[in-house]
C-alpha positions in Angstrom: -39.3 66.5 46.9 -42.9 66.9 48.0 -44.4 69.5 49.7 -46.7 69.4 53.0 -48.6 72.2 52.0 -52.0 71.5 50.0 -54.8 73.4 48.8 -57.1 71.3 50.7 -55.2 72.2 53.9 -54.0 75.6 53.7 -58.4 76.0 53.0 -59.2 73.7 56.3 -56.3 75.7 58.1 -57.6 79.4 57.4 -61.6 78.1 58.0 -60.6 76.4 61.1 -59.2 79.8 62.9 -61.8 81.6 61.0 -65.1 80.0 62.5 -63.7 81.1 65.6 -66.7 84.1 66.4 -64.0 87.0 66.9 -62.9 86.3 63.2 -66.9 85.6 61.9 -68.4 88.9 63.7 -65.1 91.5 63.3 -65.1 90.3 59.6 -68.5 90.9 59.0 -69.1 94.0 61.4 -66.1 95.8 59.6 -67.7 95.3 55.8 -68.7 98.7 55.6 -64.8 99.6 55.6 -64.8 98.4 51.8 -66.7 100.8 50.4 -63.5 103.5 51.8 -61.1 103.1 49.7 -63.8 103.3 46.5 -65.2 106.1 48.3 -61.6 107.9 49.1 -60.1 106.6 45.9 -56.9 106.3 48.2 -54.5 102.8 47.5 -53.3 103.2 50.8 -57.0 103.3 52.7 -57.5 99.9 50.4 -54.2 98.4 51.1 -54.7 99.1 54.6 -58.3 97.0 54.5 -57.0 94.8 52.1 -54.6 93.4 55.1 -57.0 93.8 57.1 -59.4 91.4 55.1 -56.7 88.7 54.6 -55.5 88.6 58.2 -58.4 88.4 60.0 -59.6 85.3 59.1 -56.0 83.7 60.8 -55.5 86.4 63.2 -57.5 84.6 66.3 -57.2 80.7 67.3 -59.6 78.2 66.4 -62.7 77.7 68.7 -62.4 75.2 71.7 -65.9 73.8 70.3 -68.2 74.2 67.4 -71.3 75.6 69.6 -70.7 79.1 68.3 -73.8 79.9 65.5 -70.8 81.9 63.7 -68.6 79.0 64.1 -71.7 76.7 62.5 -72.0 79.2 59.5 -68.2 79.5 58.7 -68.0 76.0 59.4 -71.0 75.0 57.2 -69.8 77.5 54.3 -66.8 76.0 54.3 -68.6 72.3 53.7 -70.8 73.8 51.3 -68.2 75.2 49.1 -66.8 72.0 48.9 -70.2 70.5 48.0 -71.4 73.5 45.3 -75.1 72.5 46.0 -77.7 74.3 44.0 -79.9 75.6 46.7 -81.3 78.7 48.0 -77.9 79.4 49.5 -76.6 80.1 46.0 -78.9 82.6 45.3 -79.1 84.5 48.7 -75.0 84.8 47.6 -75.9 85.9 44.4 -78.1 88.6 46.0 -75.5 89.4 48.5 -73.5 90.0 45.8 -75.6 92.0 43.9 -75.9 94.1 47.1 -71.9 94.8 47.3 -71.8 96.0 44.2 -74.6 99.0 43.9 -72.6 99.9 47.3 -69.4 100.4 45.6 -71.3 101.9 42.7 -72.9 104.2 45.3 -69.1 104.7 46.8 -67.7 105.8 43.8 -70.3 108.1 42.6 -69.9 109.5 46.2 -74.2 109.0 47.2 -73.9 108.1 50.9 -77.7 107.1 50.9 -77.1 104.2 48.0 -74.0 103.0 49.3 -75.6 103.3 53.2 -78.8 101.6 52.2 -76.7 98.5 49.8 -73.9 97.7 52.3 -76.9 97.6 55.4 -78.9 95.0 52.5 -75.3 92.8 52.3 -74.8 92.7 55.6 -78.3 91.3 56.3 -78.2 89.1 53.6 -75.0 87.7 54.7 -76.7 87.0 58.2 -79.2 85.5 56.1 -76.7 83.5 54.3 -75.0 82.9 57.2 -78.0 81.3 59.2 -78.3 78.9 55.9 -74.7 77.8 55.9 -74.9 76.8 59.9 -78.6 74.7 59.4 -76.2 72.9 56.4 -73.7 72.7 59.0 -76.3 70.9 61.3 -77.5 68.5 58.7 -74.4 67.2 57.4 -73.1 66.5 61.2 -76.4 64.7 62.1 -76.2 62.7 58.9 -72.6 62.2 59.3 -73.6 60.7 62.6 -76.2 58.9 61.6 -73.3 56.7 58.6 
């Protein structure tokens, strides 16, 4: 018997309701909640953000339209996952990355101005990251239009 579920669109599924702007901007707004539980060293103040990070990119509807620059970048991310180009995307990840972990360093050695300072860089770099992934958006759908 063959399933209807797929890899391919269970991904489409969750990116769809999660370029919807509520999703984009409460995901990214609440980032600095991952640095609690490190911080706390409580398993319930990371299961509860854990949830918290796993619902909320299915907890709100998909857009009515694409017009949204958050629904471009998840949109676009989404696209260029499938893709893996090697571009500047890749290493503005990498550096966003790099940010998240000196913040949960700085969590777990308990030195509010490291953690602060890193978790304020990843969230700029993800804007960053995130303006890259909606202008990849943009060119795939004109050169989709173009074929």
């Amino acid at each position: 018997m063959k399933s209807g579920w797929t890899f391919a669109g269970v991904r489409r599924a969750v990116f769809a309701r999660h370029s919807n702007p509520w999703s984009a901007w409460s995901r990214w707004a609440t980032a600095p909640l991952l640095l609690v539980p490190v911080w706390t060293r409580s398993w319930p103040h990371a299961a509860a953000i854990g949830v918290w990070f796993a619902v909320n990119p299915v907890l709100f509807p998909e857009p009515a339209d694409q017009r949204a620059w958050a629904t471009k970048a998840i949109l676009g991310e989404e696209l260029w996952l499938a893709d893996h180009p090697m571009d500047a995307a890749l290493a503005v990840d990498a550096a966003a990355s790099g940010a998240g972990m000196i913040a949960l360093l700085g969590a777990r050695r308990r030195r509010p101005v490291p953690a602060a300072v890193s978790i304020g860089a990843l969230m700029l770099l993800l804007l960053w990251y995130w303006e890259l992934m909606a202008r990849y958006y943009e060119t795939r759908r004109a050169t989709e239009a173009r074929t």
